[in-house]
ZAMARGU-4260 file (C-alpha; in steps of 0.2 Angstrom, whole numbers, plus 5000, padded with zeros to 4 digits):
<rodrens>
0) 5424/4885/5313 | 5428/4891/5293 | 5413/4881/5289 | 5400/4891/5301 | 5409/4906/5297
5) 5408/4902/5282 | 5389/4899/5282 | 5386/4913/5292 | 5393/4923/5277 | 5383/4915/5265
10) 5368/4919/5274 | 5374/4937/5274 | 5377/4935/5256 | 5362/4927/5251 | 5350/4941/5259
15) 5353/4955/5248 | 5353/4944/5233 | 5336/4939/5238 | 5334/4958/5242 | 5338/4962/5225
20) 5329/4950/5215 | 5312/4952/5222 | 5317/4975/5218 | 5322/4967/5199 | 5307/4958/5196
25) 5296/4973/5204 | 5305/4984/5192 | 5303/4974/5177 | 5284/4972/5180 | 5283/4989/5182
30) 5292/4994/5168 | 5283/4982/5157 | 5268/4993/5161 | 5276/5009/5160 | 5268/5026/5151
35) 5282/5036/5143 | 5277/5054/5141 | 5285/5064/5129 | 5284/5084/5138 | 5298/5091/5126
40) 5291/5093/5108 | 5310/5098/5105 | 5319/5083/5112 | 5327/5068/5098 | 5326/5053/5097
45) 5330/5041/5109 | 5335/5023/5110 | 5323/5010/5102 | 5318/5002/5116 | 5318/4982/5114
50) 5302/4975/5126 | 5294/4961/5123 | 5279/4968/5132 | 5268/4979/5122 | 5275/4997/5130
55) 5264/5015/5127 | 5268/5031/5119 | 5258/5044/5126 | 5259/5060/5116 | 5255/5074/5126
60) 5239/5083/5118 | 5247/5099/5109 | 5239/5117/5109 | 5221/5116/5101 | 5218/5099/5097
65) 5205/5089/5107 | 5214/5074/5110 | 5230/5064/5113 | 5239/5050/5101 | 5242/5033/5111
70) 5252/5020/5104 | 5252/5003/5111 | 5265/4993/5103 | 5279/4981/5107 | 5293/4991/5097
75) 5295/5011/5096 | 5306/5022/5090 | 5301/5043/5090 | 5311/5054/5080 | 5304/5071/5079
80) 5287/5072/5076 | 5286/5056/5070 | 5282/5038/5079 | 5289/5020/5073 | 5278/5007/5080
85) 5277/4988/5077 | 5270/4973/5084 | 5254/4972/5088 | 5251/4991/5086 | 5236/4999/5093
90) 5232/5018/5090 | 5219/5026/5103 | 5211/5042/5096 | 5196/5052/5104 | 5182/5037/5100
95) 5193/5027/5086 | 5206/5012/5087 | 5218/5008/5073 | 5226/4992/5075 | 5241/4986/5064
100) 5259/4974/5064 | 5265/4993/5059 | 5263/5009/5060 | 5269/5027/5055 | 5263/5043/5064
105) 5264/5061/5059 | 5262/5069/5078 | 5257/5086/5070 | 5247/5080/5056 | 5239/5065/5064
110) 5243/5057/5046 | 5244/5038/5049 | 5252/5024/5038 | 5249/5008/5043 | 5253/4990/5035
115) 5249/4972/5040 | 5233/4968/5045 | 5227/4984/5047 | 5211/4987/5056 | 5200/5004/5060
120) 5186/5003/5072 | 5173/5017/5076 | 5157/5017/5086 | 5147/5012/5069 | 5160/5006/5057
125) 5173/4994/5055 | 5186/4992/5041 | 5201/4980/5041 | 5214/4980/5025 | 5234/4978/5020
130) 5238/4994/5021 | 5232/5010/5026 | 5236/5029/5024 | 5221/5037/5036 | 5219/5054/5045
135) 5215/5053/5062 | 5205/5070/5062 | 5197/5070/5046 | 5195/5052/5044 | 5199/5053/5024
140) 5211/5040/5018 | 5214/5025/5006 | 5215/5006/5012 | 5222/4993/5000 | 5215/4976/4999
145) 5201/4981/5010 | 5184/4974/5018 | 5173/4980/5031 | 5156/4985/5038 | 5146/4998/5039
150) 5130/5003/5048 | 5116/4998/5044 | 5124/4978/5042 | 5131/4982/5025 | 5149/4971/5022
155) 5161/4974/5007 | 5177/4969/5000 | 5186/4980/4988 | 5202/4983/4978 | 5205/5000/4988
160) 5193/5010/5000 | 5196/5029/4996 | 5185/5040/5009 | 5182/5055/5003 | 5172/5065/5015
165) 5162/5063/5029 | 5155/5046/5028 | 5157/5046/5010 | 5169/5031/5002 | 5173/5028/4986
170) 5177/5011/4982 | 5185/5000/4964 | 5183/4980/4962 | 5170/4980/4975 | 5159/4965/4983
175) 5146/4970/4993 | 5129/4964/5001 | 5119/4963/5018 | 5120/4946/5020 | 5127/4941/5040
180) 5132/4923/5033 | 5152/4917/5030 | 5147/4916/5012 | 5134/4928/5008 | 5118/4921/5000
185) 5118/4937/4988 | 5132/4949/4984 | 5133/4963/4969 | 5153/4965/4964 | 5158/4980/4953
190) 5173/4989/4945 | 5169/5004/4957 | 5157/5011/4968 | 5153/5028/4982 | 5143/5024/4996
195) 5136/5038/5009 | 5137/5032/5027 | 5116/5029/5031 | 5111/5037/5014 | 5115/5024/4998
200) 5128/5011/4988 | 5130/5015/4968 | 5140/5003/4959 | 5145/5005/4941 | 5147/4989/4930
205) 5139/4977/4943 | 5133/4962/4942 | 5121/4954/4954 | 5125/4936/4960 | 5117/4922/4970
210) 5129/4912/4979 | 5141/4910/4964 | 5130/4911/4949 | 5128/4929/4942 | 5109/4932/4938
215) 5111/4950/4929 | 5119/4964/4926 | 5118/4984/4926 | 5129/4997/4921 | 5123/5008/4936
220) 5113/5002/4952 | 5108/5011/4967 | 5105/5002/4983 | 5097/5010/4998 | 5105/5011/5016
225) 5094/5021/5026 | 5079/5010/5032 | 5068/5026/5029 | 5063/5029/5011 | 5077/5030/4998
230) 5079/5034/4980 | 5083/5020/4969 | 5079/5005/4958 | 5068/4993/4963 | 5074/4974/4960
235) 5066/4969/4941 | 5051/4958/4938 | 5055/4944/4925 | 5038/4935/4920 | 5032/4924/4903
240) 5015/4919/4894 | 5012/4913/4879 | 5001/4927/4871 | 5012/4941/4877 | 5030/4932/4878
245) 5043/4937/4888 | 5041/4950/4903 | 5051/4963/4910 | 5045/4975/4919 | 5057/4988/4931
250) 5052/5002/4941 | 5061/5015/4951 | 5057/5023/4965 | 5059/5041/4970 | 5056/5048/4988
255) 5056/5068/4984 | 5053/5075/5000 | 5046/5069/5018 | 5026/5072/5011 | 5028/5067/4992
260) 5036/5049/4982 | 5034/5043/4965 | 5036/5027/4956 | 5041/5026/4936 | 5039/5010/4930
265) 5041/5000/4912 | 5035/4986/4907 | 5040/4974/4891 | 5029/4962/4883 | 5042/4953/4870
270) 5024/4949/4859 | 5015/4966/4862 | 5025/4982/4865 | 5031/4992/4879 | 5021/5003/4892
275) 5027/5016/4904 | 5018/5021/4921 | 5019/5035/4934 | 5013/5036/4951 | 5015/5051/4961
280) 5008/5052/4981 | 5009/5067/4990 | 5002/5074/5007 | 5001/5091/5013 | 4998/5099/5029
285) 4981/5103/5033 | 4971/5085/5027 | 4978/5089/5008 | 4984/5073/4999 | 4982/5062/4985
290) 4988/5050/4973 | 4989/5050/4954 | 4992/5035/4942 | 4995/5037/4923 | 4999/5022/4912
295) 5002/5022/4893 | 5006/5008/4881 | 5013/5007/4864 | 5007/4993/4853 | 5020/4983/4842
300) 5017/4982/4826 | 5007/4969/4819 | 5016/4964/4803 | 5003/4949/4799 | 4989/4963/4802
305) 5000/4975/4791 | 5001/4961/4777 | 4986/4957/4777 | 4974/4971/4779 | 4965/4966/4793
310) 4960/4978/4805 | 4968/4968/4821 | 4981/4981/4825 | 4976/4988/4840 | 4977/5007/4844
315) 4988/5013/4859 | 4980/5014/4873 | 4983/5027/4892 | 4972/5027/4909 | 4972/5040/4921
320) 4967/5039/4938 | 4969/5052/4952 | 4962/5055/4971 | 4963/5072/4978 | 4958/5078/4996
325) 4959/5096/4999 | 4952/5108/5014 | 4948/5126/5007 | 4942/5140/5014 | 4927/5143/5025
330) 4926/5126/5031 | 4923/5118/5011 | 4932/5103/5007 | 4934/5097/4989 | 4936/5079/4983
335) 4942/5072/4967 | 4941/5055/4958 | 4944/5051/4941 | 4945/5033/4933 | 4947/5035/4915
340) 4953/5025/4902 | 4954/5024/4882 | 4949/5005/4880 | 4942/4994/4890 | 4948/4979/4881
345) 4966/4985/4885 | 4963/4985/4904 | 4955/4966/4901 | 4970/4958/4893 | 4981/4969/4901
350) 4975/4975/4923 | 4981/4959/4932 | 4967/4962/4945 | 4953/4952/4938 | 4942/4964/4950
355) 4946/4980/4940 | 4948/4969/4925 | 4930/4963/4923 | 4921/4977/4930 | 4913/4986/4918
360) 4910/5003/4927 | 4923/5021/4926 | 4919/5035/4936 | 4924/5052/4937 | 4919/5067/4948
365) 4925/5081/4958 | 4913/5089/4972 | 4914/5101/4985 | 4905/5102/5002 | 4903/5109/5017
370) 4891/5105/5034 | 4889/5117/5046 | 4875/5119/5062 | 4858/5112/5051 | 4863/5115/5036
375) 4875/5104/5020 | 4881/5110/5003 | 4887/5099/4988 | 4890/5103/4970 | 4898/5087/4960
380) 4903/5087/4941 | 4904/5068/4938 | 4902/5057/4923 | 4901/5038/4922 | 4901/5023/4911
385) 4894/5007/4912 | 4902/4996/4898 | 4893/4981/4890 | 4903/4969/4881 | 4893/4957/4874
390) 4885/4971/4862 | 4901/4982/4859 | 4893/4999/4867 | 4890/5008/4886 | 4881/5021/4894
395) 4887/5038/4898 | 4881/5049/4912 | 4884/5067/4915 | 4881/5078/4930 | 4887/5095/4925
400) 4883/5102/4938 | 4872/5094/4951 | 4871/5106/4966 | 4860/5102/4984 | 4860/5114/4998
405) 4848/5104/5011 | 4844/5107/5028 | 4843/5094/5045 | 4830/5094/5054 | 4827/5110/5065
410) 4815/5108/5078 | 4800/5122/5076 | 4791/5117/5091 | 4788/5100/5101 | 4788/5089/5093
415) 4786/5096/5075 | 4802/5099/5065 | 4805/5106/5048 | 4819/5102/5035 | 4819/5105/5017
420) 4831/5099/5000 | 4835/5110/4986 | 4845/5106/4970 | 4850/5111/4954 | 4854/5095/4943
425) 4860/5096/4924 | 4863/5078/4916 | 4865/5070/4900 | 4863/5049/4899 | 4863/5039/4886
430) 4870/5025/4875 | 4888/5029/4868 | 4881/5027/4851 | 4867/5041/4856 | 4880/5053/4860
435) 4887/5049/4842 | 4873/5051/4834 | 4867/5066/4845 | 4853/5059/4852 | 4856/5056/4870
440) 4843/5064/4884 | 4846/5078/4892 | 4837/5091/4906 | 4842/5105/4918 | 4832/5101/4933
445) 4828/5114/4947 | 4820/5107/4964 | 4814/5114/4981 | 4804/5100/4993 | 4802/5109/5012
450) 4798/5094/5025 | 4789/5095/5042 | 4792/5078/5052 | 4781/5073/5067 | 4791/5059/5077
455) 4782/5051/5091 | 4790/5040/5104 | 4783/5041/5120 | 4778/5023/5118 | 4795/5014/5124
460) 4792/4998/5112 | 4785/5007/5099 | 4790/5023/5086 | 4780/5032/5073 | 4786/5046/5062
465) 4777/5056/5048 | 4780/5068/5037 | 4774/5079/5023 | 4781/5085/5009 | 4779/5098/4994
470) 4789/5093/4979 | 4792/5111/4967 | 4800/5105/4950 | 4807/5114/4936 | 4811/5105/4922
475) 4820/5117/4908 | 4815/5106/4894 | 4803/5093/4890 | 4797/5081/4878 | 4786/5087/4865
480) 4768/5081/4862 | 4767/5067/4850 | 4784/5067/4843 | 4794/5064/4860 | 4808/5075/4854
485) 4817/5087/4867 | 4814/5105/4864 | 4816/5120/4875 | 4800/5121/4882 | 4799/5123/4900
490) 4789/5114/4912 | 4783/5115/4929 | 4777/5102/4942 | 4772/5104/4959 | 4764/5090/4970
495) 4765/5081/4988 | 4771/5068/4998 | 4763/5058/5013 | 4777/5047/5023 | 4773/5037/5038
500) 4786/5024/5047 | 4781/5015/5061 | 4793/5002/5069 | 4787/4992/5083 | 4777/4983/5091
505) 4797/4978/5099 | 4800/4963/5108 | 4815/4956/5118 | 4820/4943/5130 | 4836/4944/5139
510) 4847/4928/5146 | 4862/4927/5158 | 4875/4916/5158 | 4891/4913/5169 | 4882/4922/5187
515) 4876/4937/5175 | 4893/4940/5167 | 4887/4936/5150 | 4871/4944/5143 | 4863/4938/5130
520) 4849/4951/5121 | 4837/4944/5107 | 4826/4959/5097 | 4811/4955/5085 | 4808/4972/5078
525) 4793/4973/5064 | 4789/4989/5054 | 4779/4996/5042 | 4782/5009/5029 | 4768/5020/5019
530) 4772/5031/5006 | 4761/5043/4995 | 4763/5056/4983 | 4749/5064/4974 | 4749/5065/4953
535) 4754/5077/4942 | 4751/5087/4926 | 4757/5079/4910 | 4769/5066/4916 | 4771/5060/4900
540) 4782/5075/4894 | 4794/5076/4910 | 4811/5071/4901 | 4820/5056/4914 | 4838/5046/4909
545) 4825/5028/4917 | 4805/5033/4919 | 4794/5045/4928 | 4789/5035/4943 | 4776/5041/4957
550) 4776/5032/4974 | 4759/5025/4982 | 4767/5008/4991 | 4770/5000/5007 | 4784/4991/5015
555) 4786/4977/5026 | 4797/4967/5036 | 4805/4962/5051 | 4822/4962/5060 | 4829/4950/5071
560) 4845/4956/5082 | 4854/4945/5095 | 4866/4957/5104 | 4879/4952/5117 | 4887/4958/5132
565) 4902/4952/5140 | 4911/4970/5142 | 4906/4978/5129 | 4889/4975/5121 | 4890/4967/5102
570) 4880/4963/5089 | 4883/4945/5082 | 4868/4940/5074 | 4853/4951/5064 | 4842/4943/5049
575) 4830/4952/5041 | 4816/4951/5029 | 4805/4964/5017 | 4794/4967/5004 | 4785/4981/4995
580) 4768/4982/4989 | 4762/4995/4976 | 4747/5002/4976 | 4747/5011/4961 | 4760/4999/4952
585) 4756/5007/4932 | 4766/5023/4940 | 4778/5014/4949 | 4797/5007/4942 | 4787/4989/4940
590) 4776/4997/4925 | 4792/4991/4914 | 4786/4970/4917 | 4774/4960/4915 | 4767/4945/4922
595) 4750/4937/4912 | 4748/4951/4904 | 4748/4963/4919 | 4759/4974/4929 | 4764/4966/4946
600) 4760/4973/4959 | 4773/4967/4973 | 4791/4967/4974 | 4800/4951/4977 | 4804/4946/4996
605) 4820/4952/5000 | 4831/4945/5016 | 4848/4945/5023 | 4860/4939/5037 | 4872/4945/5047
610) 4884/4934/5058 | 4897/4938/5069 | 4901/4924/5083 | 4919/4931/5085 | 4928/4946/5080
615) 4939/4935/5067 | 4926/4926/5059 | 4911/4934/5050 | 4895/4925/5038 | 4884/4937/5027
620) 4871/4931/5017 | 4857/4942/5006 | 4843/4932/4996 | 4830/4940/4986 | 4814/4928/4979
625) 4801/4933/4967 | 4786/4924/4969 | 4778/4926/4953 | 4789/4916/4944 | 4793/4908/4961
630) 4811/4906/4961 | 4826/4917/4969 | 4831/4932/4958 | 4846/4934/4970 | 4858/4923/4982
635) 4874/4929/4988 | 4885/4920/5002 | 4900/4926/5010 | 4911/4919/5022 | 4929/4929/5029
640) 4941/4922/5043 | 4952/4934/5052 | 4958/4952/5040 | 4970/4950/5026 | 4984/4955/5034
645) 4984/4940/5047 | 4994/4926/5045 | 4979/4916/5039 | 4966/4921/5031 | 4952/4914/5021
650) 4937/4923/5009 | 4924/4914/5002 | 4909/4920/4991 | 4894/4914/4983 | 4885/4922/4970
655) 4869/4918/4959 | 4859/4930/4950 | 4847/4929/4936 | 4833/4943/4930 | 4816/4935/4930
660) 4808/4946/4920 | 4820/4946/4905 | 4831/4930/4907 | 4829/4929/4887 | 4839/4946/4886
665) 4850/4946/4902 | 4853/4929/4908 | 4859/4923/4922 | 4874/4924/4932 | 4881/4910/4946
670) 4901/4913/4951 | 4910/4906/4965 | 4927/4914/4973 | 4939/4913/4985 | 4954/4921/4991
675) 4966/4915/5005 | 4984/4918/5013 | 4994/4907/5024 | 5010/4911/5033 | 5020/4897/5037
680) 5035/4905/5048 | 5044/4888/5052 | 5044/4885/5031 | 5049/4904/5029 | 5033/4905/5016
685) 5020/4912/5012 | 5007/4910/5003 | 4991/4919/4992 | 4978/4909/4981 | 4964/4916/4974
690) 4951/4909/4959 | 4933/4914/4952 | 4923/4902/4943 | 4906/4903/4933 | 4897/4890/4937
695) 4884/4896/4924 | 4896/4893/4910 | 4907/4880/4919 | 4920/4887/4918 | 4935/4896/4928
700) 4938/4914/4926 | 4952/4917/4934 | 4966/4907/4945 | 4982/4912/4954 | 4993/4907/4965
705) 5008/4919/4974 | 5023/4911/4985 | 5033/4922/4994 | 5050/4914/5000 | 5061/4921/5014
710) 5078/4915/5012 | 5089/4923/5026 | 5093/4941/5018 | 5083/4936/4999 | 5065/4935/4995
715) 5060/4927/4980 | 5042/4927/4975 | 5033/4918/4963 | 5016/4920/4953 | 5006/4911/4944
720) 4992/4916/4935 | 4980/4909/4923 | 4967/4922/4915 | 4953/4913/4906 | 4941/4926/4904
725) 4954/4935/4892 | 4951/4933/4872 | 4964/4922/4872 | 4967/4911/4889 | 4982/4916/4896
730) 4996/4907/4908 | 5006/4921/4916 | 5020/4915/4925 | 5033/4930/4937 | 5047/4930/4949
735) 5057/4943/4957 | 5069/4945/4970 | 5070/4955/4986 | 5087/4962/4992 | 5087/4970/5010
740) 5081/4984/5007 | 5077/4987/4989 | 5059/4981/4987 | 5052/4972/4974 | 5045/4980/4957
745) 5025/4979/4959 | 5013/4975/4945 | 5008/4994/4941 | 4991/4988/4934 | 4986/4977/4947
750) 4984/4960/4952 | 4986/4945/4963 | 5003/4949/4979 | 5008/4954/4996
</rodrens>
């Protein structure tokens, strides 16, 4: 009985104990999860509480602030306005998260103090450190022992982290780079540094390093964090040759304003002296823009020249060049070009780009213009040179001014038409050395040549226009009679011209292929060209820079065109051929030659052809055979696959060139080049080679070779050059460095790179 009694009261017993437990554990689960409000701004203190859960302290948002404090943490204490926290400590605060081992907050202030792995985390920002005093509200504050992130990818370590302002830190024994790898390729390290959130990073003392290995230093450097243009230094270009020595050359980039930038460069040669550019790009509203280059070099020394006596020091030398676009008023628009430079043998040794380098032509001129219903204006002020320097001198050509006001064609009646050209031209030409000894030609020509064109077409495979022509000349000077000299004597001309164009009889024959879907179109289209103009009074005394030349000829030739149509029609083949025959050849430009003893009286055949069988591949070729001497005056061939900026890309031409007529004088020219690029994405490379050879002289003119290396978050490029035409062969050998984004200094005057 005592033993079911008793059983019967341990089954009473055991009941609420149960009961309880499963109340205790509910409670404690709860409590574990627990949000202590704080109401009373006025109430003390309070027990620490001991948890081992991770309990939250809500502060309840006071009067005017937007936001509550929450604090996650294992351990709290509050006394006053003032929270104790530790143990994985977590402050929540509008859109930002402090984590710490402990913590310090000022309720009213929202001042923070935070120790032991101390991380702050914002929507684009994060920031980890020591230790930590930080302002919830104005985000200012100072991190010891600090490193982070900040948008766009830049990562840091430093000393102490001090922001300032709004995005704006200031930083001391800093490390910084862009570099996502555990050991950054690159990094810059510093005694101090400010950066502005999406805006820049300038360090003081830093010094610029490749994994481990410090490449060089720089009191102050700038690097951009917007991807947008930035102001700043461009990483340096370091180079070597043995006639110039050592390289250097740094530029820095300024980007004034949205519509305007401009880039200062310097360049040292160890062996030559130092030159300074300036290039400045702007664009305005309206279609008004341009772009303006100035360059100026400053020899060094020559002490054996000095010593010795010898006129080898050369004199400093400057270009200028400048592009202009600007819409004026009523519908004008005004264009400016000027290439100038003070010697050409400065841009040979020294323009990297063998195309501006060997090309002995500088132009200059500034026009304005305007078209409106049938009519066009123009005036132009221009002058051009055309340097030769195999006899040390050039020719110089003025236009100051040439003016033309000319009409289209306005139809008068069917079918007859009229049109006319008027012009005012001034010019000078003549050898440099003319213009040194005062003796250059000159003239102020006035013209006025009204047209009337018949066209007849009503023929569908044939077209014949005609027209007639009065020529009205007014020469302001002329050469005097049996002396040649220029005096101020006018002269008047007045004769006409007879044109007629017929093209045709055309033939075509049309093919289908694939049930009609591809059309093929093959044109044979001959034409004739006649062309007279009557003589005129004393042509011997009209004053002209290259002869007095009357036109009594006819041209000749045919066209082939294969034209395709898949959806759109395209032309993809065309070779034609032509000649001119001059009837009155002692008044036309052949009276200059001679062949046994007379003037010839027929150009030599000219040709060319055009093929396109795909829109990345493309073959030109032009040919030009004199059949007196009966040998080609001309060849050119040219071959391009794909446009320069694909990943591969190939140029190739063919050049050979000799003048018939004074091959003792001129001689001949044969030159071979090419230019390619390769990228090769799997290798991270790419590639740019290009040469030019004269096969005439056998020998190269010019050779380089350009690699581009993409290392992860670096870009190291390399060039190689070899300039043979120089006076001295030259081996040019550069490199540079790509950080992010700083770009790389360029080579202001030119040459072979991406």
């Amino acid at each position: 009985m005592q033993d079911k009694t008793r059983g019967k009261d341990a089954k009473r017993y055991h009941q609420p104990v149960l009961f309880l437990t499963v109340v205790g554990l509910l409670v404690f689960m709860l409590s574990a999860l627990t949000v202590f409000a704080v109401e009373d701004e006025s109430r003390e203190g309070g027990s620490p509480s001991s948890s081992p859960s991770r309990s939250s302290l809500l502060e309840q948002q006071p009067s005017g602030l937007e936001a509550p404090v929450t604090v996650l943490a294992q351990n709290y204490e509050r006394k006053e306005n003032r929270i104790f926290a530790s143990g994985n400590v977590e402050i929540q605060y509008k859109n930002l998260k402090l984590l710490a081992d402990e913590v310090e907050v000022n309720t009213e202030t929202r001042d923070v103090f935070a120790r032991g792995n101390v991380v702050i985390v914002t929507p684009d920002e994060v920031v980890s450190g020591d230790s930590v005093f930080y302002n919830l509200d104005s985000h200012q504050g100072k991190i010891e022992r600090a490193s982070g992130m900040v948008q766009p990818t830049i990562f840091y370590r430093a000393e102490t982290i001090e922001r300032k302002t709004e995005g704006v830190y200031g930083l001391t024994q800093a490390h910084l780079t862009s570099c996502t790898q555990p050991t950054p390729r690159w990094n810059f390290s510093c005694s101090r540094a400010n950066f502005k959130k999406d805006d820049y990073v300038e360090m003081w003392d830093s010094v610029f390093r490749i994994k481990k290995v410090p490449l060089f230093y720089l009191p102050y450097f700038r690097y951009p964090l917007d991807k947008e243009r930035s102001t700043g230094f461009l990483t340096p270009q370091l180079g070597y040759s043995g006639v110039k020595g050592f390289f250097f050359g740094q530029s820095f980039y300024w980007a004034i304003a949205r519509n305007m930038d401009a880039t200062f460069s310097l360049d040292y040669y160890s062996a030559k002296g130092v030159g300074g550019g300036l290039e400045y790009r702007y664009l305005f509203r309206g279609g008004t823009g341009g772009d303006a280059k100035i360059y100026y070099f400053l020899f060094k020394e020559n002490q054996e020249a000095a010593q010795t006596g010898q006129p080898e020091q050369p004199e400093n030398a400057y270009l200028v060049r400048f592009k202009h676009n600007q819409p004026l008023p009523l519908g004008f628009s005004l264009v400016a070009n000027i290439d100038y430079q003070t010697s050409f043998d400065f841009l040979r040794e020294f323009n990297n780009d063998i195309k501006l380098a060997t090309i002995a032509n500088l132009r200059s001129e500034a026009y304005i213009s305007k078209a409106w219903s049938s009519f066009n204006f123009s005036a132009r002020a221009s002058r051009s040179e055309t340097i030769y320097t195999e006899i040390g001198d050039s020719v110089i050509t003025y236009y100051r001014p040439q003016v033309s006001f000319n009409s289209f064609k306005i139809k008068l009646f069917s079918p007859l038409y009229f049109s006319f050209d008027s012009s005012f031209t001034s010019w000078r030409y003549g050898w440099k050395s003319d213009y040194e000894a005062g003796t250059e030609r000159y003239n102020d020509v006035l013209r006025f040549s009204p047209t009337l064109t018949l066209p007849f077409s009503g023929i569908p495979w044939l077209t014949l226009n005609s027209s007639l022509t009065s020529n009205l000349s007014y020469y302001a000077q002329s050469l005097e009679p049996g002396t040649g000299q220029i005096i101020d004597e006018p002269l008047r001309l007045f004769n006409y011209e007879w044109r007629v164009e017929l093209t045709g009889p055309v033939f075509y024959r049309i093919f289908e292929s694939g049930g009609g879907e591809t059309r093929v179109k093959h044109l044979v289209e001959p034409f004739v060209t006649f062309r007279y103009e009557s003589p005129v009074s004393h042509p011997e005394r009209v004053i002209t820079a290259y002869g007095f030349f009357r036109y009594h000829q006819v041209s000749y030739g045919l066209t082939n065109r294969i034209l395709v149509k898949k959806d759109m029609p395209r032309e993809v083949f065309a070779w034609g051929v032509s000649q001119t025959y001059y009837l009155s050849p002692e008044d036309s430009s052949m009276s200059f030659y001679r062949w046994e003893g007379e003037i010839p009286n027929r150009s030599d055949i000219g040709s060319y052809v055009r093929f396109y069988p795909a829109q990345k591949f493309s073959f030109d070729a032009s040919a030009a055979y004199n059949t007196y001497i009966k040998t080609f005056s001309f060849l050119r061939l040219g071959a391009s696959l794909n446009s320069p900026a694909a990943p591969l890309f190939l140029q190739v031409n063919w050049l050979r060139s000799i003048n018939p007529w004074f091959k003792d004088i001129l001689g001949d020219r044969q030159q071979v080049g090419a230019v390619g690029r390769l990228n090769m994405p799997r290798l991270n490379l790419e590639a740019l080679a290009q040469f030019d050879y004269n096969i005439e002289k056998r020998r190269m003119l010019y050779s380089g070779l350009s690699l581009v290396y993409h290392y992860q978050c670096l870009d190291f490029k390399a060039d190689v050059r070899v300039f043979y035409y120089r006076e001295k062969p030259e081996t040019q050998v550069r490199f540079s460095i790509g950080l992010g984004n700083i770009g790389k200094t360029t080579d202001f005057l030119g040459g072979l790179g991406f």
